[in-house]
N, C-alpha and C positions, 0 to 999 in steps of 0.2 A: 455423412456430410458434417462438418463442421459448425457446430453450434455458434458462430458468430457471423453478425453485421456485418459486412466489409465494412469499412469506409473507402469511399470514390475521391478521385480527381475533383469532381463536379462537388464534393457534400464542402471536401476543401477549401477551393474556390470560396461558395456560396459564406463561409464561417470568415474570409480573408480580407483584409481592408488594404489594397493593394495604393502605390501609392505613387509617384512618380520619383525615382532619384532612388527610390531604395528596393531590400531583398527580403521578403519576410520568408518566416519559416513553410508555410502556408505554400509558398511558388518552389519549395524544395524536395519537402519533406517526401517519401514515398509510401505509394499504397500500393497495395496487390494488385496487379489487372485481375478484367473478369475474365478473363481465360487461363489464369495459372491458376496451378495448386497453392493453396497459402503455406503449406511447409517447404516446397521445393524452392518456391520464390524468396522464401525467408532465410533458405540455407544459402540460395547463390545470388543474393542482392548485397550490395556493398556495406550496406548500414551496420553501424553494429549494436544500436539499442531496437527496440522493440517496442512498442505502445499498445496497450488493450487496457479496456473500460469494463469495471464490473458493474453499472448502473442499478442495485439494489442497498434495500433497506431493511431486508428480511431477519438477517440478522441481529440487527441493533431490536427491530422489535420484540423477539423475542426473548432477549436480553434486556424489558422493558425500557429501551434505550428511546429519545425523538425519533421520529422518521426526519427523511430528507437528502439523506446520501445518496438517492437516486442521482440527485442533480448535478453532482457533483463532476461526473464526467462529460458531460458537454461543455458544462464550465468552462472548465479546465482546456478543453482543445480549442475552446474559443479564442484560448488566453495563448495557447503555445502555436497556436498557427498566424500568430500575429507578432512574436519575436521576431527580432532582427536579425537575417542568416549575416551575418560577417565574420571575421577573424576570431573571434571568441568563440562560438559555436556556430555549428553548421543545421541547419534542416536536414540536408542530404544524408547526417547519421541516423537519420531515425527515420524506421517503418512504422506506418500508424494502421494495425489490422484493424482495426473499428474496435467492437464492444460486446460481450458475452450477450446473447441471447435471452432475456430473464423475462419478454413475457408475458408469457403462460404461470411463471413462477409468481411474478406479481401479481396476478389473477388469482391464483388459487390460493394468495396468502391474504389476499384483501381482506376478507369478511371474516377470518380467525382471530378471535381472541386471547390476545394472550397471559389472561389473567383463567380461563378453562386450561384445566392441565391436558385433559386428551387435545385442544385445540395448540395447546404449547408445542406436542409433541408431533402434531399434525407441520406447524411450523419447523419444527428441528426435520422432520424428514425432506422438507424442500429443501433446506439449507445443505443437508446433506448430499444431493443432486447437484447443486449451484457445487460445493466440494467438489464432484469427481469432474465438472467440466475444465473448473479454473485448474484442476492439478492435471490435469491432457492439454492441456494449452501450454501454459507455464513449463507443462515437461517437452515439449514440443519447441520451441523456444530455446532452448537452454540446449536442448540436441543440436540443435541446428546450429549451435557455439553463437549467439547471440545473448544479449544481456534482458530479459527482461524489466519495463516499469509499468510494474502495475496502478492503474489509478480507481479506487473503491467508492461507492460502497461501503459494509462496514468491515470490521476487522474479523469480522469469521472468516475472512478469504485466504488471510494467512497462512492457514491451513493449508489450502490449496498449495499456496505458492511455496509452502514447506516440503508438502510431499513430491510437488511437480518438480524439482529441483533435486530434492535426494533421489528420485525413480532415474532423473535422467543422470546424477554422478553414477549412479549405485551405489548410494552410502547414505548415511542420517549427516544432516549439515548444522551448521550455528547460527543462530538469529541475535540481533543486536538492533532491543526495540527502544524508542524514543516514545514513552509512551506516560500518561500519568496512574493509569491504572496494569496490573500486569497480566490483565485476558487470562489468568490461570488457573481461574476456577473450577471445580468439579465436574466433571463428565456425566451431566443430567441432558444430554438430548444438544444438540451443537446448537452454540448462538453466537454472539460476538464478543462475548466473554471466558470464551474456554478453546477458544483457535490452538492453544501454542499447548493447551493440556491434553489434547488430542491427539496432534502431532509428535507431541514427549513420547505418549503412553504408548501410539503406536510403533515408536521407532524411527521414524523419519525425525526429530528432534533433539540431537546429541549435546549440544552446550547454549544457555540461554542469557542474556544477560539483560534486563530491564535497567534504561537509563529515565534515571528523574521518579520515580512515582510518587505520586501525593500523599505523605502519612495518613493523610484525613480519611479517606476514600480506599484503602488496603484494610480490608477483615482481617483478625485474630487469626481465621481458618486459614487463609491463603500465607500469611506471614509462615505459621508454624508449618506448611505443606511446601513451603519453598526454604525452608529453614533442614527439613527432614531432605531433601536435594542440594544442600550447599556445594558441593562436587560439581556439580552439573550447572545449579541455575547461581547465579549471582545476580545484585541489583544494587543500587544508590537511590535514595532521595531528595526532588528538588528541594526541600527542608533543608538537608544535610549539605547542599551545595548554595543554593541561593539567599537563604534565610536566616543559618544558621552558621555559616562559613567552615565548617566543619572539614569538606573536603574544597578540592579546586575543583573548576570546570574543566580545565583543560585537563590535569592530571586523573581524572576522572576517567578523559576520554582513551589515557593509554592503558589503562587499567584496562577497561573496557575490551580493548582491542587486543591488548594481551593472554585475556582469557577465550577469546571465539576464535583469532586468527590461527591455530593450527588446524582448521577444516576452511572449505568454504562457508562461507556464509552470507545471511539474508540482511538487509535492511529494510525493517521496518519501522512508521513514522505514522503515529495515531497525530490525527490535528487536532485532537482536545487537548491536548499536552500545550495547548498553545494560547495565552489569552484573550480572549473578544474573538475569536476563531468561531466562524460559524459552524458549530459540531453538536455530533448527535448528546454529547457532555459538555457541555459548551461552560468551558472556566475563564473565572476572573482573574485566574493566577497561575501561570507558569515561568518556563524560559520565554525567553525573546524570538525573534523571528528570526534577527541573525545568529544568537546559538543553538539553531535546528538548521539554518542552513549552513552554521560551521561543522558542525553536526555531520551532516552528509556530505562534505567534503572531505574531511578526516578518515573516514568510514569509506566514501567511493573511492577511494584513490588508491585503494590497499590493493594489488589483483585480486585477492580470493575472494571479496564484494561479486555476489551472481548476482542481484538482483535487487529493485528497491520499489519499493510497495508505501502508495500515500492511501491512505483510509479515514474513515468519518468525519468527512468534508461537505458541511450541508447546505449550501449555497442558498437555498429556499429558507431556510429558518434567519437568515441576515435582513435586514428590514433592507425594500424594492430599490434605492438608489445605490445599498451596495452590495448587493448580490454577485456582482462580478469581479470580487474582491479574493474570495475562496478560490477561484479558477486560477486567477492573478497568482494569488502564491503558488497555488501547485505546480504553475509552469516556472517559477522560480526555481522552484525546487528540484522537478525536473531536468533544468537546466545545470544546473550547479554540479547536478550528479554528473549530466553528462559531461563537463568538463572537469569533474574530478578523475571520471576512468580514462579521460583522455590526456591524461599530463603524460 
């Protein structure tokens, strides 16, 4: 059986502020019935994106990161089942299978610390579990010739959504992350800093490219380890683009794109890269909101974009009046994808 929530008609409903004169997403959008299989229903339902929630923070902890990211997907569906279905975008393209299963995972990670290294590593082994669901899902998904968006959680999902994507081409794919830090740390036990060095080492991870990373916050170790894969990983600095004018934004973006697009590939979009962004890194200093959502316009609209993953998004860490701010964007974002793959 299938490790996930559904979501219902009914959970829909209850999240929708319906309204007279108008369509929201909410009255369109579809979910599984309880009497289908959720892969049969996903390969022969019209829709052609996908929606699932990974509602942990297992990994940012362990990665001494905030907690928080749990929150992040109810947010968020709060926020996209309340868009406008009209001529811009539709609900009716998007299946909402509910949200990963985690927990038991959040149970047995509660009372671990993760300043005890046997307890650290107690941590990495659940994380590794949450790994093999999201990449049967994501693989699952992606079979069924549908688009994956995943919404996190933290960025050790990547992973997943790395390997669940090359299992289903049958090949290693390219990722193209919007990120301030480049997750490509050392392979000490999986947390939410070493997703994409996981995914490299095993195979599933063929061309990487990091847009924006903060100088401040990139180690010696990780520069010279992505320096020693120049072939493979490429990256830019918001320094180098925003601060310093060194390169262009936009020119940046072809650059970019011209290094991943002979495979498919992933987008992904860490929300600390973003400022006053309630996140498990939460900075005072990135791009803007409208160049991550130029960002993912540019990027979806290419066909070989499979998939696009919003990660450490902490809605709970925003002080109580604007907690439904984080949700707000992600269905931005969201959104923009989806009508970037549909030009």
């Amino acid at each position: 059986m299938e490790n996930i929530i559904r979501l219902t008609n009914s959970d829909i409903t209850k999240y929708t502020s319906q309204r007279s004169g108008e369509i929201k997403f909410g009255e369109r959008i579809l979910t599984v019935p309880k009497n289908k299989d959720i892969w049969e229903f996903t390969k022969e339902c019209n829709a052609e994106f996908v929606l699932f929630g990974i509602p942990e923070d297992i990994g940012v902890r362990a990665n001494f990161g905030r907690c928080g990211a749990t929150s992040a997907w109810e947010s968020a569906l709060k926020s996209i089942v309340n868009i406008q279905h009209n001529k811009f975008c539709k609900g009716s393209h998007l299946l909402v299978l509910g949200h990963l299963d985690v927990t038991q995972a959040l149970e047995d990670a509660e009372d671990l610390d993760t300043n005890v290294p046997e307890e650290r590593k107690e941590l990495s082994s659940i994380i590794a579990a949450i790994d093999k669901e999201v990449s049967h899902i994501v693989r699952n998904i992606v079979a069924a010739g549908k688009t994956p968006i995943i919404i996190g959680g933290g960025h050790n999902n990547a992973y997943g959504n790395i390997k669940g994507t090359a299992l289903a081409y049958g090949k290693p794919i390219n990722v193209i992350n919007f990120d301030a830090h480049t997750d490509f740390r050392i392979m000490e036990g999986r947390h939410s800093g070493n997703g994409f060095t996981y995914a490299y080492e095993e195979g599933f991870l063929k061309k990487y490219f990091i847009f924006g990373i903060h100088e401040n916050y990139t180690s010696k170790g990780v520069l010279e380890s992505l320096k020693k894969q120049k072939e493979r990983i490429k990256y830019n600095t918001y320094e180098q683009i925003a601060v310093r004018g060194e390169k262009n934004f936009s020119d940046e973006l072809g650059h970019a794109l011209g290094f991943i697009e002979d495979e498919t590939f992933g987008i992904e979009i860490d929300l600390d890269a973003l400022p006053n962004v309630a996140s498990s890194a939460m900075t005072p200093s990135g791009f803007s909101i409208e160049k991550v959502r130029q960002f993912i316009h540019y990027f979806g609209r290419n066909k070989k974009a499979a998939y696009l993953h919003l990660c450490e998004g902490a809605p709970t860490l925003d002080n109580k009046a604007n907690q439904h701010l984080t949700g707000k964007l992600i269905a931005f974002l969201v959104t923009d994808f989806m009508k970037a793959k549909e030009l």
